[in-house]
C-alpha positions as CSV (number, residue, x, y, z in Angstrom):
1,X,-8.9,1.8,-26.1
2,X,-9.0,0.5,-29.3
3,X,-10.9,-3.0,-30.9
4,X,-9.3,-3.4,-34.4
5,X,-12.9,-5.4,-35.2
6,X,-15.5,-2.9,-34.0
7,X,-16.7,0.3,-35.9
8,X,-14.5,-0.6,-38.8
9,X,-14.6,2.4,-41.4
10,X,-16.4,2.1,-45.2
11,X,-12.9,1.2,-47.5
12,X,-15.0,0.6,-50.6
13,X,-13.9,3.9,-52.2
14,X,-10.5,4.0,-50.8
15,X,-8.2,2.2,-48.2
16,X,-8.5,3.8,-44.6
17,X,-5.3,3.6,-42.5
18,X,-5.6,4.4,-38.6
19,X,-2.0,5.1,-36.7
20,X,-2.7,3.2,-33.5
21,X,1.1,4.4,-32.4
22,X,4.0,5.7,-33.1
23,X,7.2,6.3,-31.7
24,X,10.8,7.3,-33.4
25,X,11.4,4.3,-36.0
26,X,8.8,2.5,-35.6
27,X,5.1,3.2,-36.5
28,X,1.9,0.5,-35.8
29,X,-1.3,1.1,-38.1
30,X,-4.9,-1.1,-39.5
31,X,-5.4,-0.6,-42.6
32,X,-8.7,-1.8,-43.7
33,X,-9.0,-2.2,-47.5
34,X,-12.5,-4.0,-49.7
35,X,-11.0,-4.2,-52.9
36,X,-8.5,-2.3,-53.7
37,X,-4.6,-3.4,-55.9
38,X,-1.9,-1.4,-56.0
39,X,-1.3,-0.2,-59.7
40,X,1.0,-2.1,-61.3
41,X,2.9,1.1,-62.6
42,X,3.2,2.0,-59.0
43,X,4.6,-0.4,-56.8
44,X,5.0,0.4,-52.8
45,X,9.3,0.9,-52.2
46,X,9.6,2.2,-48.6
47,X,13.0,2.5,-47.3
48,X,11.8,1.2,-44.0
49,X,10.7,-2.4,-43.2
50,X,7.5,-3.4,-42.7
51,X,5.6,-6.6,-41.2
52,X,2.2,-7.2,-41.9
53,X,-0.4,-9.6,-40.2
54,X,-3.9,-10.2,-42.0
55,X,-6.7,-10.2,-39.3
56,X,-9.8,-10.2,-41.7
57,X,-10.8,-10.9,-45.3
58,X,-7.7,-12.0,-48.0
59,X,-5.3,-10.6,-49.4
60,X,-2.6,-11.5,-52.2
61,X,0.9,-9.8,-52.2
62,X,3.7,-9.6,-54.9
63,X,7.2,-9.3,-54.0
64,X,10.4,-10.7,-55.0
65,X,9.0,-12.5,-58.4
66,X,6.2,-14.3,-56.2
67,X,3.0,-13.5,-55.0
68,X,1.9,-14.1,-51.4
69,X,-1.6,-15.5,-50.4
70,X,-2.5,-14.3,-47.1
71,X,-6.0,-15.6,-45.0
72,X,-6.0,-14.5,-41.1
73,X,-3.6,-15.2,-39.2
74,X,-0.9,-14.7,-42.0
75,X,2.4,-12.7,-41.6
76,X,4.2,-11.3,-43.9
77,X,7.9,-9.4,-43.7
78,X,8.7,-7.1,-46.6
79,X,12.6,-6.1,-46.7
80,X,13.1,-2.2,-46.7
81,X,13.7,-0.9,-50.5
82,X,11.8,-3.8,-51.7
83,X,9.3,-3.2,-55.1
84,X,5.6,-4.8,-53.9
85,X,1.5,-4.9,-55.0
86,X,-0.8,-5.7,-53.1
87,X,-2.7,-7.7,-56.1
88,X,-6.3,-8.6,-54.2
89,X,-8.0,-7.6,-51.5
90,X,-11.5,-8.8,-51.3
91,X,-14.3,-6.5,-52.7
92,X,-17.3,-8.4,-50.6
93,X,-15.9,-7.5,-47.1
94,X,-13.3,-5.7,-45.4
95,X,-9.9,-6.6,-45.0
96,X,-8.4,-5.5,-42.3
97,X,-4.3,-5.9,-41.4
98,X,-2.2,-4.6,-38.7
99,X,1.0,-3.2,-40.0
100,X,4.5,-2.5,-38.3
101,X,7.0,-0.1,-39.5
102,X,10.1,-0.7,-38.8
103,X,12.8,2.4,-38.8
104,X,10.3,4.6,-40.7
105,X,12.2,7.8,-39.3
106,X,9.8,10.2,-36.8
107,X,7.4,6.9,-37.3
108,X,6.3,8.4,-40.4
109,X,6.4,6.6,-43.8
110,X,8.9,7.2,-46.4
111,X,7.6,8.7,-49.3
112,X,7.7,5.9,-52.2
């Protein structure tokens, strides 16, 4: 058994993401991030969906020409072959976010 909360990894050098399960098409993972963007010369495209729930910390997202502020408890559904950033994830504490994907093939991501 897992608790998403407890013993939640250092991510101030680099995001940690932890496969909770996976099945054909459809893979579950927390990502815990503490201040880390995606670069703007390399947006996440994934040719899979994905829906994301922040648990902990904030977050900002851009997708579609808008950004997205998420606070926990916020969901967000990002169509397959869609460009996005994460622009800002708090540095002071851990952000943590459950993350479904949807029709990833083997439950594995597609490469972007």
């Amino acid at each position: 058994m897992l608790n998403l909360f407890r013993d939640l990894p250092d991510a101030s050098a680099a995001e940690v993401f932890t496969s909770l399960l996976e099945r054909p098409g459809c893979r579950i993972e927390r990502i815990v991030s503490q201040g880390q963007t995606t670069p703007a010369e390399a947006p996440w495209r994934q040719a899979h969906e994905e829906w994301v729930l922040l648990l902990k910390g904030a977050a900002r997202i851009a997708l579609e020409g808008r950004e997205v502020v998420l606070e926990p408890g916020s969901t967000l559904f990002i169509p397959a072959d869609t460009e996005h950033w994460v622009t800002y994830t708090d540095p002071a504490i851990a952000t943590v976010w459950l993350a479904i994907h949807l029709g990833a093939v083997d439950g594995a991501p597609a490469p972007t």
